[in-house]
C-alpha positions in Angstrom: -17.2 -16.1 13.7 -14.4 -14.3 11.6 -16.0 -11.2 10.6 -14.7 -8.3 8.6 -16.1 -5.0 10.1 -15.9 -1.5 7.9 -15.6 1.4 9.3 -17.0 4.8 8.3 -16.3 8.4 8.9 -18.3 8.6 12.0 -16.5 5.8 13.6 -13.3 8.0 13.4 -14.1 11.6 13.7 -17.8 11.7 15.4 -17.4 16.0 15.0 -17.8 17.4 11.7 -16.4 20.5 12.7 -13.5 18.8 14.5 -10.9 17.4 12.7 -8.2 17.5 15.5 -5.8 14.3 16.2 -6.6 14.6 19.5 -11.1 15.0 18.8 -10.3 11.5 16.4 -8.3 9.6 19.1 -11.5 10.2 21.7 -13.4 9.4 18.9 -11.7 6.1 18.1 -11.6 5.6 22.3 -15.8 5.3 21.5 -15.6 2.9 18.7 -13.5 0.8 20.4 -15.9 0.0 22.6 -18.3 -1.7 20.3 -15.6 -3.5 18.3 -14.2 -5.2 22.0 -17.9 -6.1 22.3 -17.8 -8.2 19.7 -14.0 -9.3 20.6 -15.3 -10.0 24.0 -18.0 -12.5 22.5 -15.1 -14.5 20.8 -15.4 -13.1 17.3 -12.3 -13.0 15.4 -12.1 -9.5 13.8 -10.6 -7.4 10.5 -10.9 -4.1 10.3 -11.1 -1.6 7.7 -11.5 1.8 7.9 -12.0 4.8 5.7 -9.4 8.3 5.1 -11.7 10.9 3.8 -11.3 13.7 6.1 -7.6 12.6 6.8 -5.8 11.8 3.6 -7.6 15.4 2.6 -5.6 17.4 5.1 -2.7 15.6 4.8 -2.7 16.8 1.2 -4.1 20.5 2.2 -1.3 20.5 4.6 1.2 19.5 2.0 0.2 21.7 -0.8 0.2 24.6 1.9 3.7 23.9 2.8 5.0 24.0 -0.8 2.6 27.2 -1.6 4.8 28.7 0.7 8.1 27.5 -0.1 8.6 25.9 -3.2 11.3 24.3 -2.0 9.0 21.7 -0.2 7.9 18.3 -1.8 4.4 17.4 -2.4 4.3 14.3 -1.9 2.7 11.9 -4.3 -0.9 11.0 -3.3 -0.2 7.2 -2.5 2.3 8.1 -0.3 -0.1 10.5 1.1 -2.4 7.4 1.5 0.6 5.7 3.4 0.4 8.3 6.0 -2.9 8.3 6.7 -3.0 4.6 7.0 -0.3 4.9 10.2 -2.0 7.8 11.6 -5.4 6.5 11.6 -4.0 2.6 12.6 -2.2 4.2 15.4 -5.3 5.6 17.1 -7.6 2.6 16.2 -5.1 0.2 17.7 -4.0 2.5 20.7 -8.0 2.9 21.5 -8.4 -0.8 20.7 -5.3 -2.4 22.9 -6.7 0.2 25.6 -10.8 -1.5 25.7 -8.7 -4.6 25.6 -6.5 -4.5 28.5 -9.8 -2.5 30.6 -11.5 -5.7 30.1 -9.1 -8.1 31.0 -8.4 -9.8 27.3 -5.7 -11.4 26.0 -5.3 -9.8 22.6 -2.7 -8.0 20.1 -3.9 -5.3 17.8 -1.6 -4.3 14.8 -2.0 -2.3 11.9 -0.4 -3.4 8.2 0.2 -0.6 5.4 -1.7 -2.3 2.8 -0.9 -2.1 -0.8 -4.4 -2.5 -3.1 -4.2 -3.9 -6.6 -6.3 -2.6 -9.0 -6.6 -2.6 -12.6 -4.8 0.1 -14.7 -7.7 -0.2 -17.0 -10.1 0.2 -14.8 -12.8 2.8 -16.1 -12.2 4.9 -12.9 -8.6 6.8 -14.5 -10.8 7.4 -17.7 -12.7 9.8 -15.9 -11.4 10.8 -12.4 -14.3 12.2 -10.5 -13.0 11.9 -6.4 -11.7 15.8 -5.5 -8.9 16.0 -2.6 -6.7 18.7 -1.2 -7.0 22.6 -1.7 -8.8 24.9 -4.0 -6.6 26.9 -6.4 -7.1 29.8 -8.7 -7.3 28.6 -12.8 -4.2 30.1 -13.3 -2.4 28.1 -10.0 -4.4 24.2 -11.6 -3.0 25.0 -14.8 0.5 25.2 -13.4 0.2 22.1 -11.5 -1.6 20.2 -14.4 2.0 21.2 -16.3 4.5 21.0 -13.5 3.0 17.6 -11.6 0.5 15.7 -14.0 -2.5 16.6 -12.1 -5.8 16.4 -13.6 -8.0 19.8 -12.3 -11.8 20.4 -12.5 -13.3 22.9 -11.4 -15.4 22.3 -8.1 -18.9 24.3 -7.9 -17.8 27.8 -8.3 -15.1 27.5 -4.8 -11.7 27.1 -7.3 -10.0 24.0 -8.7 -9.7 21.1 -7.3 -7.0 18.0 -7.9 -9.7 14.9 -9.2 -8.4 11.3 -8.9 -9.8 8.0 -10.1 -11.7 5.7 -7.4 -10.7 2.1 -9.3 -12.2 -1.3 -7.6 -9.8 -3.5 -5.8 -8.9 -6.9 -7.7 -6.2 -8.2 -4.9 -4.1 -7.5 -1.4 -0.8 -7.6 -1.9 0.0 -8.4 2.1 -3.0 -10.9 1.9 -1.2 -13.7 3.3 0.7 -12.0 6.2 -2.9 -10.8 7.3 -4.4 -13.9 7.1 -1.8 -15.9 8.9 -2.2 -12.8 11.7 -5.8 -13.1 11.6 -5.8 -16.5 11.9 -3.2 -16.2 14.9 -6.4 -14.8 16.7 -4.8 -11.5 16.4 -6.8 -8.1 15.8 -6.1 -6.8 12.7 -6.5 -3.1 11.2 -5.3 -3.7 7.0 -6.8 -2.1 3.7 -7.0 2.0 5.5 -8.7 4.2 3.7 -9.1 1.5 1.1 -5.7 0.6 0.8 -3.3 2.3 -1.3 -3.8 1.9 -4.5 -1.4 0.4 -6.9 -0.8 -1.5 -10.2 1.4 -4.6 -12.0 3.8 -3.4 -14.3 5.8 -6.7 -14.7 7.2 -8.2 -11.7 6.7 -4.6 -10.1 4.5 -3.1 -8.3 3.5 0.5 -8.8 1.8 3.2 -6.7 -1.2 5.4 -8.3 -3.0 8.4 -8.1 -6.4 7.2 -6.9 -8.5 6.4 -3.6 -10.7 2.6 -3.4 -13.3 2.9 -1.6 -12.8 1.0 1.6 -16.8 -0.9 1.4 -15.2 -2.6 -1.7 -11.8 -3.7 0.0 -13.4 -4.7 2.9 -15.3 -6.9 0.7 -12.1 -7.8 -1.4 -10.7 -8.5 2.2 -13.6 -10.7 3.7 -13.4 -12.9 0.6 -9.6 -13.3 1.1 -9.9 -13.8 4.4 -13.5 -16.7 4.0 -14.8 -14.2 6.1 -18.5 -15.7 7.6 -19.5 -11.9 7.9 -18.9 -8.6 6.8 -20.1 -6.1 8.6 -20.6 -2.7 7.5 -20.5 0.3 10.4 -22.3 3.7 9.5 -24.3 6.1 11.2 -28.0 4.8 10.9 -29.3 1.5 12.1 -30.8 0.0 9.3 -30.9 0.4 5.3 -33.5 2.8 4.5 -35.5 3.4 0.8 -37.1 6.6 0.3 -34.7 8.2 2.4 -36.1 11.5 4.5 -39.4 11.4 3.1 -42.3 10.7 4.3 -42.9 7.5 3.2 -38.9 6.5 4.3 -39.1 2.3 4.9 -36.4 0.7 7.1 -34.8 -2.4 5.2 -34.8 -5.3 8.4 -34.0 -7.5 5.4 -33.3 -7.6 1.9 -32.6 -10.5 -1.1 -30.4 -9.6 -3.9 -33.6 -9.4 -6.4 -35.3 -6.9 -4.1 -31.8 -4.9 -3.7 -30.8 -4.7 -7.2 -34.7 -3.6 -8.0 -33.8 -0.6 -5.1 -31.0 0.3 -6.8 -32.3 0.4 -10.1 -34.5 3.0 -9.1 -31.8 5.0 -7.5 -32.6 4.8 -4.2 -29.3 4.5 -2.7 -26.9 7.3 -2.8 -23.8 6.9 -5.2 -20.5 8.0 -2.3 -23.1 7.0 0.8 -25.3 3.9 0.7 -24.9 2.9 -2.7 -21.2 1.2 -2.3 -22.4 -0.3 0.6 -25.4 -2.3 -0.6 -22.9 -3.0 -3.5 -20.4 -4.1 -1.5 -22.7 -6.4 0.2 -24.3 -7.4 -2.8 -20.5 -8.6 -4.2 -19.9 -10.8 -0.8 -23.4 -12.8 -1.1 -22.8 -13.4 -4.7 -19.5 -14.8 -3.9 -20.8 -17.4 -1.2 -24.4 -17.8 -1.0 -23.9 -19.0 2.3 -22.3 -15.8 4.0 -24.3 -12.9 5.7 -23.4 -9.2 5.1 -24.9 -6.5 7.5 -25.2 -2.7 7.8 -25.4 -1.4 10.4 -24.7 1.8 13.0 -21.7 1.7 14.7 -23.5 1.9 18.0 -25.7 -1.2 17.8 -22.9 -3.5 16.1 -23.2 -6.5 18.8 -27.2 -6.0 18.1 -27.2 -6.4 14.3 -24.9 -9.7 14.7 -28.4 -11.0 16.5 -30.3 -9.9 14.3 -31.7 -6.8 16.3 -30.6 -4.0 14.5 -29.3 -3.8 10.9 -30.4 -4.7 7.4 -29.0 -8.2 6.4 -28.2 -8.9 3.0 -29.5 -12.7 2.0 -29.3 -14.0 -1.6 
């Protein structure tokens, strides 16, 4: 089967209090594991992963440098994007090649800097919501929101915070170099951190402030690619409603009526679960005939058999 697997935070950096290169490369060692399972069973695979922690110190680490010495660039947040891509591709693919040549298989893993389209209209810029980078004083955002553009809100009492849009992806702009790759029988890591994100002006293309989140562009990706799965990777093994209470009810299975019913009521989290079962929800609707699973990172070759997981059916 092609499949399309998404990776979450845990998947990357398994140590909250960790955020080292070298904790997220033993990290990534781990995942790799599970995603050669499924290599190892003939599966042809496409991965996606998400930046959170990554693309946040990249920026922290930027804005540091230029707090002290002015004469240091802060680099625009696309490009910021651009580097986390490489740095998280580079340990996926340096883990994955590793379970790969342990085990005997035949397989080369790449990563592509992806380039996201989205729409400049999208209701996301209206009201940028998604914080990154450092806290400044009010005096410090204002200066920024002058000298640089940035919008600033203030963040639960802790400072100021830089606030970005989170757009949905409409198109991949390297779509057909991954597809000929994937189809090559190559592994393929594409769309990091949700790609970065950028508009049509014209026959241009144009890099934006603002971070997709990767569920949706591993959806966009799996439709691009006629994916026949798409397989979410979190930390739990199976979809639950009423969530840490004590009537909490694991989801084995779920039709869209019964999942848009769920999420009327609010019983997914927005920035957790909810862009997951969304995500899901957008890749049935597409092809009826397609299966979409989430599922823990741990139990990945179980869920494909239907022994772990919540599967998404129309």
């Amino acid at each position: 089967m092609k499949i399309v697997l998404a990776l979450g935070g845990n998947a990357l950096q398994s140590d909250p209090k960790d955020k080292s290169p070298e904790a997220q490369l033993k990290t990534c060692k781990e995942t790799a594991k599970s995603i050669v399972d499924l290599i190892e069973d003939g599966h042809r695979i496409s991965i996606v992963h998400g930046n959170g922690p990554q693309v946040g110190q990249i920026v922290a680490a930027i804005e540091a440098a230029q707090k002290f010495d002015e004469g240091n660039v802060l680099f625009p947040f696309d490009v910021c994007g651009s580097f986390s891509q490489g740095y998280i591709g580079y340990h996926l693919q340096n883990a994955i090649g590793e379970e790969l040549r342990n085990r005997s298989i035949d397989k080369t893993v790449g990563t592509i800097v992806t380039q996201v389209v989205v729409d400049k209209d999208d209701q996301g810029f209206k009201n940028p919501t998604k914080p990154i980078g450092s806290f400044y004083t009010k005096e410090e955002a204002e200066k920024l929101e002058i000298e640089h553009g940035y919008i600033m809100k203030e963040d639960a009492g802790r400072g100021y915070r830089r606030v970005v849009a989170s757009p949905k992806p409409i198109d991949v702009i390297e779509k057909d170099l991954i597809k000929e790759l994937v189809d090559m029988g190559n592994v393929v890591i594409s769309c990091g951190g949700g790609g970065i994100p950028v508009i049509r002006e014209g026959g241009m293309v144009k890099g934006v402030a603002a971070v997709i989140d990767k569920d949706f562009a591993a959806e966009k990706l799996a439709e691009i690619l006629d994916a026949d799965v798409l397989l979410i990777l979190t930390g739990v093994d199976r979809v639950c409603v009423n969530y840490n209470k004590p009537n909490q009810k694991e989801l084995k299975q779920i039709n869209i009526e019964e999942l848009n019913n769920y999420i009327t009521q609010g019983q997914f989290a927005p920035g957790s679960m909810l862009p997951k079962v969304e995500a899901c929800k957008k890749f049935i609707m597409n092809n009826k005939d397609k299966t979409a699973i989430i599922a823990s990172l741990s139990k990945a070759k179980e869920a494909l058999k239907g022994l772990s997981g919540t599967k998404i059916v129309y």
